[in-house]
C-alpha positions in Angstrom: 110.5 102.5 109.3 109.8 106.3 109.1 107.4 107.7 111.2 104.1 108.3 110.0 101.1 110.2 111.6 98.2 107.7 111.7 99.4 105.2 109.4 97.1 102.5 107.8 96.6 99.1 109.4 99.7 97.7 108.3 102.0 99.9 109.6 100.5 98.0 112.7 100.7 95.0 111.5 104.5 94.7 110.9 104.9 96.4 114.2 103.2 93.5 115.8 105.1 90.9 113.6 108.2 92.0 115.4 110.5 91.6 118.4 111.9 95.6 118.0 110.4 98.2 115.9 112.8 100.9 114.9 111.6 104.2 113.9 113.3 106.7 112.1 114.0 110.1 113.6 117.1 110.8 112.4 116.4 110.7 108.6 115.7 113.3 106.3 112.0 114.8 106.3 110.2 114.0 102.8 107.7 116.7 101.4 105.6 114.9 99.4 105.4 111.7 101.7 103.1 110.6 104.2 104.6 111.3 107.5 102.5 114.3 108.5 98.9 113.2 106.5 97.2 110.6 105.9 93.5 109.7 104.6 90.6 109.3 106.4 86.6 108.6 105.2 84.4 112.0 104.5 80.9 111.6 103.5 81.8 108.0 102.0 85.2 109.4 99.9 88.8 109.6 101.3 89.6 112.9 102.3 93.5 113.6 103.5 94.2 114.9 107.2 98.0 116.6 107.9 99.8 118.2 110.4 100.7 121.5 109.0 104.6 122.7 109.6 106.2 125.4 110.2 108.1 126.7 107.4 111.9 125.0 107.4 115.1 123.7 105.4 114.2 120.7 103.3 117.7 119.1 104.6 116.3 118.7 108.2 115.6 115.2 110.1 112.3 114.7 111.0 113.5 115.1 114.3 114.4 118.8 113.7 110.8 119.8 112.0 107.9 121.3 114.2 104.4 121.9 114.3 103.2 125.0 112.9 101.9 127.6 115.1 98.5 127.6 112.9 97.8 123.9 114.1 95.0 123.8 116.5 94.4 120.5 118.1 91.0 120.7 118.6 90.4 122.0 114.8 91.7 118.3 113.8 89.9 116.5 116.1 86.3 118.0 115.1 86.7 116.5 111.6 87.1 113.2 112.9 83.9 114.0 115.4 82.1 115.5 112.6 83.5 112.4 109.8 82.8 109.3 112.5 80.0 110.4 114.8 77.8 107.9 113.7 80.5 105.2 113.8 79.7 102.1 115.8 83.4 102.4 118.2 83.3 106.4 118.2 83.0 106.9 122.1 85.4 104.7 122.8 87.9 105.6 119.9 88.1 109.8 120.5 89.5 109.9 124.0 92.4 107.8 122.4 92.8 110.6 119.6 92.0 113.5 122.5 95.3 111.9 123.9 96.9 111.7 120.2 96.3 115.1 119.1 96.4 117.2 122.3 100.2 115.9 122.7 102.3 118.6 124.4 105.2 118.7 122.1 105.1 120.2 118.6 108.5 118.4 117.6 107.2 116.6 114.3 109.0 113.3 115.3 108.0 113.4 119.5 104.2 113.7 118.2 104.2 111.2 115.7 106.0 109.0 118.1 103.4 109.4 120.7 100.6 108.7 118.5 102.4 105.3 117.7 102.9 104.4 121.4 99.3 105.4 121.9 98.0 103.2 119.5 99.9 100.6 120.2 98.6 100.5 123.9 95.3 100.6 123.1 95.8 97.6 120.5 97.6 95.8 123.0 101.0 95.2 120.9 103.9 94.5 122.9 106.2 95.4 120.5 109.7 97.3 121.7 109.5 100.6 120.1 113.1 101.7 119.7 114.0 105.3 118.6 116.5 105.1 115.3 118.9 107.8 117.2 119.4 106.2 120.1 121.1 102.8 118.6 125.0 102.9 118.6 125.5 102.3 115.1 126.6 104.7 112.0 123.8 106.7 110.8 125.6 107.9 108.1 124.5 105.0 106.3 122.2 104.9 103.6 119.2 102.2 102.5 120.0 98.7 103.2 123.8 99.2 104.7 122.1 101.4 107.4 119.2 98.7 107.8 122.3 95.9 107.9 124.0 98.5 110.5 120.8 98.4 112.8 119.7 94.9 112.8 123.7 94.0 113.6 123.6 96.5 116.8 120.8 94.1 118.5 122.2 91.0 116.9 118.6 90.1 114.8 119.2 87.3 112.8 115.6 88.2 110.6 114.3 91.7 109.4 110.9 92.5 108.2 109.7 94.8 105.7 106.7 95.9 103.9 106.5 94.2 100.4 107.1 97.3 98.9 110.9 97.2 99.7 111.3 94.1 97.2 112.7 96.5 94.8 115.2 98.3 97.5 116.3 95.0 99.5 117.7 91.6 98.4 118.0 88.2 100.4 122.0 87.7 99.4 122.8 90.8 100.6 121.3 90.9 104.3 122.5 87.2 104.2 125.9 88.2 103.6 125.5 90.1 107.0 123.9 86.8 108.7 120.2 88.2 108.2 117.4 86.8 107.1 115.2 89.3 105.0 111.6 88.7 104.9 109.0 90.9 103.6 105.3 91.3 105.1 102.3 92.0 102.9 98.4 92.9 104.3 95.7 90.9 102.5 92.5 92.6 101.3 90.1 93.3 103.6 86.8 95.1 104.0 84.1 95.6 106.8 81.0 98.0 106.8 81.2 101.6 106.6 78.1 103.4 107.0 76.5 101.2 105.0 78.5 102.6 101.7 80.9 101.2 99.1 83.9 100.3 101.1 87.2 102.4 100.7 90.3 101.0 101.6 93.8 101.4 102.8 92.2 104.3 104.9 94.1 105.9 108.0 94.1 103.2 110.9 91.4 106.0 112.5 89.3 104.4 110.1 89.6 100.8 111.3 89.0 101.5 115.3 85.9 103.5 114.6 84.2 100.6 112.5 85.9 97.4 114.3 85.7 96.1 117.8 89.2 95.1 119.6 88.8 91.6 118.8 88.2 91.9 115.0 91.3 94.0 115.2 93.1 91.6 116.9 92.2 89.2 113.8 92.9 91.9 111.3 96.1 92.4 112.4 97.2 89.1 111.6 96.2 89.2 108.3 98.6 89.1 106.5 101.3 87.3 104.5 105.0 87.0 105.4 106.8 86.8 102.6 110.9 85.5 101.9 112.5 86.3 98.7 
């Protein structure tokens, strides 16, 4: 998977469905996705966080982008204070994000990468987190060949990826390869926020401030997992 900043809950979830999750830092940066922003809850609406960047080619890897020199850690984390002050898990939710967002490094991917670790910690998944680059295997591969190329470098026998790849990935061809490719969906879910209309598929931020461990816990397994 690429790496996203803050992803929602099923990022999370298909991270914990796993034996090795591999992220991406040696793929091309995309402008208009959601690797440096995501949403979050303002006043009852979604409202979009980012990491702003510093001005670069659109050819680079995520791994070659960078913070901008604007960014100002503490700027970010006062719009979560001022959005989830009132929220029932707040004090024990914004030392994790302190930790998050005051990250040393302003390489794009190292940040993103510590966020992930980070959250994954405090949710207790055990998941391998494996960095794309570091697996011997071509990388000049593209879409499912390069998928193929990585799940053959640990020996899988299964992959797992969001529904959304139905389109992009098909069972013959990962079987070909002696792969078994499955596809995870979240279910709909809702719990209380602020008393308002609930908004969903919100920034994972938005499910530790309103949810206890434990009904994260159950809300990670939520989920269907899909073969096609």
């Amino acid at each position: 998977m690429q790496p996203y900043f803050l992803p929602y809950i099923g990022y999370f979830q298909l991270i914990s469905a796993v034996d090795k999750f591999v992220v991406y830092d040696n793929i091309k940066y995309t402008k208009k996705g959601w690797i440096n922003r995501n949403r979050f809850l303002v006043n009852g609406l979604e409202a979009v966080f980012s990491l702003p960047l510093k001005k670069d080619s659109d050819s680079l890897n995520v791994n070659q982008r960078y913070l901008a020199d604007s960014f100002v850690p503490e700027d970010l984390l006062n719009r979560f204070k001022e959005a989830y002050r009132k929220a029932p898990e707040f004090s024990s939710v914004m030392p994790l994000l302190g930790d998050i967002i005051y990250h040393p490094s302003t390489n794009l991917f190292e940040f993103i990468f510590s966020s992930i670790r980070l959250i994954c910690n405090f949710l207790e998944i055990k998941t391998q987190l494996v960095i794309s680059s570091s697996i011997t295997c071509n990388h000049s591969l593209k879409s499912a060949e390069r998928v193929q190329a990585t799940c053959n470098s640990f020996g899988a026998d299964t992959y797992i990826n969001p529904v959304g790849g139905m389109d992009l990935y098909k069972k013959a061809d990962f079987a070909e390869n002696g792969i078994n490719l499955k596809f995870i969906k979240a279910l709909p879910y809702e719990y209380p926020q602020f008393g308002e209309t609930f908004v969903p598929w919100l920034s994972v931020i938005d499910v530790l401030m309103f949810n206890s461990l434990v009904e994260i816990g159950q809300l990670i397994h939520k989920y269907d997992l899909e073969s096609t």
